[in-house]
C-alpha positions as CSV (number, residue, x, y, z in Angstrom):
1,X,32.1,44.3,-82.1
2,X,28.5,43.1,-81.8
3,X,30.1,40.3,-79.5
4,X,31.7,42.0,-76.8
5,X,30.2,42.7,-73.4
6,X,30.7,46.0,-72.0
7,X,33.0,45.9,-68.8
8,X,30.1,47.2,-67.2
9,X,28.0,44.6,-66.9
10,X,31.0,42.5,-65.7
11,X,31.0,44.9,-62.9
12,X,27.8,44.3,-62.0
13,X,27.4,40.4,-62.1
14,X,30.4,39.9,-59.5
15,X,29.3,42.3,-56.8
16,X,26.1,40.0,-57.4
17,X,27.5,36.9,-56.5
18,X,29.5,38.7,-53.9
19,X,26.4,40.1,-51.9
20,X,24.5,36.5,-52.2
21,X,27.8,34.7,-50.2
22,X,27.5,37.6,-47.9
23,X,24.0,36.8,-47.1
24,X,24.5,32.9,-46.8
25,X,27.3,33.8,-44.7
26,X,24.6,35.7,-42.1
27,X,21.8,33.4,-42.7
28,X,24.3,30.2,-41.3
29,X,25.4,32.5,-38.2
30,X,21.6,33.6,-37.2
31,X,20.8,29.4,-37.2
32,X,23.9,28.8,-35.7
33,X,23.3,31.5,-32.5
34,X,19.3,30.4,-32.4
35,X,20.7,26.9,-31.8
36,X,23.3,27.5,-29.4
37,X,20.4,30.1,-27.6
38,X,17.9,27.4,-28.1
39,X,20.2,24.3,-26.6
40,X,22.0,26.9,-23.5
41,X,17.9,27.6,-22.7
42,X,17.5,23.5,-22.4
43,X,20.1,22.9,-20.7
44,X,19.2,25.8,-18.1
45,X,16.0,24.9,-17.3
46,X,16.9,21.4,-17.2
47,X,19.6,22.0,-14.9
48,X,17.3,24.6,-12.9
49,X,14.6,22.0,-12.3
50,X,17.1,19.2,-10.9
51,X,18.7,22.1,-8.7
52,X,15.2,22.3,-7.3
53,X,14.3,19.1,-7.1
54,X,17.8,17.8,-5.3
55,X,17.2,21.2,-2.9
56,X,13.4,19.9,-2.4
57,X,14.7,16.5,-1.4
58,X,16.9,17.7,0.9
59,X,14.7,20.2,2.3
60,X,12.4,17.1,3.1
61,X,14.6,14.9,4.6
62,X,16.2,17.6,6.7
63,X,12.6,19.0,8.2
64,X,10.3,16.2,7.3
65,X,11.5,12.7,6.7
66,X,14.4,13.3,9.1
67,X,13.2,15.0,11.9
68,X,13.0,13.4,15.3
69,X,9.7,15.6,16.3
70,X,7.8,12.8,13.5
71,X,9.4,9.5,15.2
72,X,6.9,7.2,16.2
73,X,6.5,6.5,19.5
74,X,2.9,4.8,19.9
75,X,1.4,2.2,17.5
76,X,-2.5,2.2,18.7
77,X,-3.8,-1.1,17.7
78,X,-7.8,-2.1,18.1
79,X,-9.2,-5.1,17.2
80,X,-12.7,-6.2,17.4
81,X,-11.6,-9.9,17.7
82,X,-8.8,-11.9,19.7
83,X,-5.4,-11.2,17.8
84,X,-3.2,-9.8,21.0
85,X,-2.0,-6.1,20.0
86,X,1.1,-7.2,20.7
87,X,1.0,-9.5,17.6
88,X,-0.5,-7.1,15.2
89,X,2.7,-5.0,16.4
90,X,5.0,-7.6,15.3
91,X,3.4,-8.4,12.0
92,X,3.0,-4.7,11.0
93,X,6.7,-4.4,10.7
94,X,6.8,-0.9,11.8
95,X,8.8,-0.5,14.7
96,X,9.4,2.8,17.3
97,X,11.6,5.6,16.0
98,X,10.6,5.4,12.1
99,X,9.5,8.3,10.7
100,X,5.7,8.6,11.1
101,X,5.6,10.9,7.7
102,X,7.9,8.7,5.7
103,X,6.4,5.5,6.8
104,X,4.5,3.7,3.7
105,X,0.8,2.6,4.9
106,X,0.1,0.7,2.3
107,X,2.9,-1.4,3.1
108,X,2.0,-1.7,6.5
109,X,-1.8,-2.8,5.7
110,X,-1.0,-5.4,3.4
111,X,1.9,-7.1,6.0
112,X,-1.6,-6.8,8.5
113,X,-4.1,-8.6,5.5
114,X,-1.3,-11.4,5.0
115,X,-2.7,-13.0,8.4
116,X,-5.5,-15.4,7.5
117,X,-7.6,-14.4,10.7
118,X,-7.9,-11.0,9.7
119,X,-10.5,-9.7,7.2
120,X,-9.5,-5.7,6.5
121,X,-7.2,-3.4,8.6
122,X,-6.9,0.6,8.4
123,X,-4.0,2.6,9.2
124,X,-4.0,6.3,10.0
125,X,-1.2,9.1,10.8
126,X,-1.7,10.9,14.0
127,X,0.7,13.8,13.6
128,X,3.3,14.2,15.3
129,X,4.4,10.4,16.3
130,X,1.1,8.3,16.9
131,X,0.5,5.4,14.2
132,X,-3.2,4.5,14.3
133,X,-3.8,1.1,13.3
134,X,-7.7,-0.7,13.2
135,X,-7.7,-4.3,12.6
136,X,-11.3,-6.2,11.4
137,X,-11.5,-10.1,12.2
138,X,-12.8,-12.5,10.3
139,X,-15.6,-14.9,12.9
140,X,-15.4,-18.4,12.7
141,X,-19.0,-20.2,12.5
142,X,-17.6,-23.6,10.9
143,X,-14.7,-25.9,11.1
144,X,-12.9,-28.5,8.4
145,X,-11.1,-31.7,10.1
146,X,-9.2,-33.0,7.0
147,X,-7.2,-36.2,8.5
148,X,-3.4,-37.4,7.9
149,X,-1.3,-39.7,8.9
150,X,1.4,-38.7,11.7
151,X,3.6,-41.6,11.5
152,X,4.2,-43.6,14.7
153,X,1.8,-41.6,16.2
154,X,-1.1,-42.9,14.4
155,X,-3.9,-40.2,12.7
156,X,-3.9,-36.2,13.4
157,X,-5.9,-33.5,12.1
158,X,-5.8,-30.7,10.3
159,X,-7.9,-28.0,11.4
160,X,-9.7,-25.1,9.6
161,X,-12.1,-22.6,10.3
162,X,-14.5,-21.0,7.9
163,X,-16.0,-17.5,8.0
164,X,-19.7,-16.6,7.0
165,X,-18.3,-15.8,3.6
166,X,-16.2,-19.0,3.0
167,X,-12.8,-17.7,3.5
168,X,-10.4,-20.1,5.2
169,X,-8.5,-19.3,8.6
170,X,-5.9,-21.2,10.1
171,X,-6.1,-21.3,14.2
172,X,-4.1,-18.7,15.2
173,X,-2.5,-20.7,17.8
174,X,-0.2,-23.4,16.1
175,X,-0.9,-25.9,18.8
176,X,-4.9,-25.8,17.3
177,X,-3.9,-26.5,13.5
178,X,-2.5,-30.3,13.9
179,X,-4.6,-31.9,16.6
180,X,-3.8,-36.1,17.1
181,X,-7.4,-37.6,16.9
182,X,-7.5,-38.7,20.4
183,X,-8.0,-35.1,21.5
184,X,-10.0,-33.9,18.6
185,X,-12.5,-31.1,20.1
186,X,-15.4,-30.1,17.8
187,X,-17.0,-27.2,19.1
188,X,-18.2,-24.9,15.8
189,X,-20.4,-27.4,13.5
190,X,-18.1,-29.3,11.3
191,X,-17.9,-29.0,7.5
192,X,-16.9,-33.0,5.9
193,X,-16.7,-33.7,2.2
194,X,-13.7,-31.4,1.3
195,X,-10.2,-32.3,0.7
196,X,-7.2,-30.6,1.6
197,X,-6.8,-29.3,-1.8
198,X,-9.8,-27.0,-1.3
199,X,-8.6,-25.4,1.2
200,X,-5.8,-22.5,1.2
201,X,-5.9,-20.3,4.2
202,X,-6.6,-16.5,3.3
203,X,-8.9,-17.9,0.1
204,X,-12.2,-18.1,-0.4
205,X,-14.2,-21.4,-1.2
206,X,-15.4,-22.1,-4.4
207,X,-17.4,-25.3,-3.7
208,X,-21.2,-24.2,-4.0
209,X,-22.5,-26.8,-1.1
210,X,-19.9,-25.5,0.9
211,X,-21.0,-21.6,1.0
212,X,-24.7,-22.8,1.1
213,X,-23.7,-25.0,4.3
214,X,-22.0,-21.8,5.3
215,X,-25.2,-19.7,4.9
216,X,-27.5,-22.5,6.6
217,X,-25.1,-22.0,10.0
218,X,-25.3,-18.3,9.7
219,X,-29.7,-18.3,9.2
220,X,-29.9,-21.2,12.2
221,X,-29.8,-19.2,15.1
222,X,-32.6,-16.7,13.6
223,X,-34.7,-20.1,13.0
224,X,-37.9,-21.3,15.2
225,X,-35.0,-24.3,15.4
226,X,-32.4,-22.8,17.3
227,X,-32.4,-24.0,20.9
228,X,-34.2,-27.3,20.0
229,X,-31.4,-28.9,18.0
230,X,-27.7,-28.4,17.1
231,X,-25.6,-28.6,13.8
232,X,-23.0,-30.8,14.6
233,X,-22.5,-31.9,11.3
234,X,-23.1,-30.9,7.3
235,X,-21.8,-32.6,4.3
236,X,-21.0,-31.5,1.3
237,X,-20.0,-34.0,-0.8
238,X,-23.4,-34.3,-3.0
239,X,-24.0,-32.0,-6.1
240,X,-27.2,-29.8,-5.3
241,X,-27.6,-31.0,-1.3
242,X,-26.3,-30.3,2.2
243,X,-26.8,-33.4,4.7
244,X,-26.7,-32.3,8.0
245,X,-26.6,-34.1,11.7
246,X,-27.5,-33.0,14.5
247,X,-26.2,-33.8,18.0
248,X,-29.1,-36.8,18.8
249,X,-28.6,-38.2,15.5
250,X,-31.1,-36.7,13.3
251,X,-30.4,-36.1,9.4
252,X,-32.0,-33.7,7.8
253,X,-31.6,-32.5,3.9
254,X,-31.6,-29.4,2.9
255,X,-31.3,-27.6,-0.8
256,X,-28.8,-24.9,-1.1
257,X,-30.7,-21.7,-0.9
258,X,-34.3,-20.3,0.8
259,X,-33.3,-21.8,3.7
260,X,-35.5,-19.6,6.3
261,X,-38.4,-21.7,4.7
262,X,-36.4,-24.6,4.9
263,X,-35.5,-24.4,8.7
264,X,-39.4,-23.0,9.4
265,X,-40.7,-26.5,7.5
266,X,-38.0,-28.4,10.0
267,X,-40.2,-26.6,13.2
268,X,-43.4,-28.0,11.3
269,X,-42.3,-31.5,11.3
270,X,-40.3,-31.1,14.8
271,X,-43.7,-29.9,16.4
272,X,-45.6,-32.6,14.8
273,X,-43.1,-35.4,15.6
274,X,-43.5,-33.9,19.1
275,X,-47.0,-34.2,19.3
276,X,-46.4,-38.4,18.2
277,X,-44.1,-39.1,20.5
278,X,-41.7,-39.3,17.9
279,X,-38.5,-37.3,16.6
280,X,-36.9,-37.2,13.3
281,X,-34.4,-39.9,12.2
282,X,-34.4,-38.3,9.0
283,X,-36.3,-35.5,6.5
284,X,-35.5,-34.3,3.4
285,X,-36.6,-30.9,3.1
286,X,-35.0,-30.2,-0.1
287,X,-38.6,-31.8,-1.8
288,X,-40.7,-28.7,-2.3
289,X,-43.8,-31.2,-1.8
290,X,-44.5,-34.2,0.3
291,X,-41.4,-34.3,2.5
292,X,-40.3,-37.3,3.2
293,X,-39.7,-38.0,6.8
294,X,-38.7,-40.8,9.0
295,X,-39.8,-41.7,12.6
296,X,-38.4,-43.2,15.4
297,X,-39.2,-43.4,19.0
298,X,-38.3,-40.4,21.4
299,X,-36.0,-42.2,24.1
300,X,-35.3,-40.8,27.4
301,X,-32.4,-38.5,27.1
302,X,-30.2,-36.1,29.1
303,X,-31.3,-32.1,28.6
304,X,-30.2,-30.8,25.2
305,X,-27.4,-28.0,25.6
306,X,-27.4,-26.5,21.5
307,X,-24.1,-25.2,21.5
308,X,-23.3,-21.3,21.4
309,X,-24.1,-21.0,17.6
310,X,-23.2,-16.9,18.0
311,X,-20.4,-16.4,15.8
312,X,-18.4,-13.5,17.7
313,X,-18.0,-16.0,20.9
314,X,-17.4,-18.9,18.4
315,X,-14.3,-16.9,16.7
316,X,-13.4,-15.6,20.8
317,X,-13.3,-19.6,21.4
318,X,-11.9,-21.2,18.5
319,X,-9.5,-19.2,16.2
């Protein structure tokens, strides 16, 4: 009798278990319509945005990168050096009738800066069908003569040009980059003591005597110097030195930088061999003290003609 439960609490502890089922039952369909809400909201604005990106694109390419009021019809090329337009057309690779809106610039400017000769270019869009295109050379004031052998034919040279800033340009006319030695033409002063190695057209040198021999062309024509002698030739071949000679034979050394002072202590020595009636066989102004100079005899000679040392007419001449 003390044992038995009363009917009523078994009444009770099933419509207990009952109502917790019920509520697990709810619980599992609220997660299961959050998800489906939460995956059908994803999927809309994911499908919403590529609507409007596929109807953007094809808004563009109907009105913009499509329409024939943006076709190019004049490519405007200046240059401040030699390069014929027509050239800089061709190796632009933009041709008439592209699109002028869809046409990549930065494409087009680094076809241009593949050429050697030239230094920077900019391109502009003139709306609606003008391409603007500004080319900047680079000016010759030096020139490498590396030798090879042409067969039959005996020896031919390879010809460089050098910019103030030592970046190597290949003749633009293909006739001017293998010359046979019996019509070799020097007219910029002539760079020797580099090999062929050195030299990759579009690159800048690395050889110190090189760039130093570079900036002793640029400072000559600003020098008491210019007009009473010519570079005709500079070596580079010793460590710390450039060698150069000059039209009537003269040698004269010079260290790699302050070369104003340099060229100013070349007028000193000029004037003074003058005054001797003597001229320099050879200096070596690369001593700060003491220079040591040798004499010889001025001889009667034809009127020196220093060849055109300004480099725009140079480049005009020789690239």
């Amino acid at each position: 009798m003390f044992f038995k439960r009363e009917p009523k609490n078994r009444r009770h502890s099933r419509a207990h278990v009952l109502d917790v089922k019920l509520r697990s039952d709810q619980v599992r369909a609220t997660r299961l319509r959050t998800v489906t809400g939460a995956f059908a909201l994803i999927f809309g604005t994911v499908f919403g945005l590529y609507l409007f990106w596929r109807t953007g694109e094809w808004v563009l390419d109907k009105f913009v990168y499509e329409n024939a009021n943006f076709a190019i019809q004049q490519i405007d090329v200046q240059t401040n050096g030699k390069i014929p337009p027509d050239d800089l057309r061709r190796w632009c690779g933009v041709r008439p009738g592209q699109n002028l809106i869809a046409l990549d610039l930065t494409t087009v400017k680094r076809n241009l800066e593949l050429a050697s000769a030239i230094q920077s270019v900019s391109v502009e869009r003139i709306l609606p069908r003008t391409l603007k295109i500004r080319v900047t050379e680079r000016q010759a004031i030096a020139q490498v003569n590396i030798p090879r052998a042409d067969g039959p034919q005996g020896i031919s040279i390879s010809v460089f040009n050098l910019d103030p800033n030592g970046f190597v340009i290949q003749p633009l006319d293909p006739r001017l980059c293998v010359v046979p030695l019996v019509k070799m033409t020097e007219p910029l002063p002539v760079i020797t003591g580099l090999s062929v190695f050195q030299l990759q057209a579009g690159h800048r040198l690395a050889w110190p005597q090189a760039l130093a021999a570079l900036q002793l062309i640029a400072a000559f024509p600003h020098s008491s110097m210019a007009g009473l002698a010519d570079l005709q030739r500079i070596d580079v071949s010793s460590p710390g030195i450039v060698v150069v000679t000059t039209t009537r034979g003269s040698e004269i050394t010079f260290g790699l930088d302050n070369f104003p002072q340099q060229l100013a202590r070349w007028r000193e020595i000029y004037d003074l061999g003058r005054s001797l009636n003597k001229t320099i066989a050879s200096a070596d102004l690369a001593v700060g003290n003491n220079i040591p100079v040798r004499w010889t005899e001025i001889l009667s000679a034809p009127a020196f003609a220093p060849k055109n040392l300004d480099t725009q007419n140079s480049w005009r001449k020789n690239v």
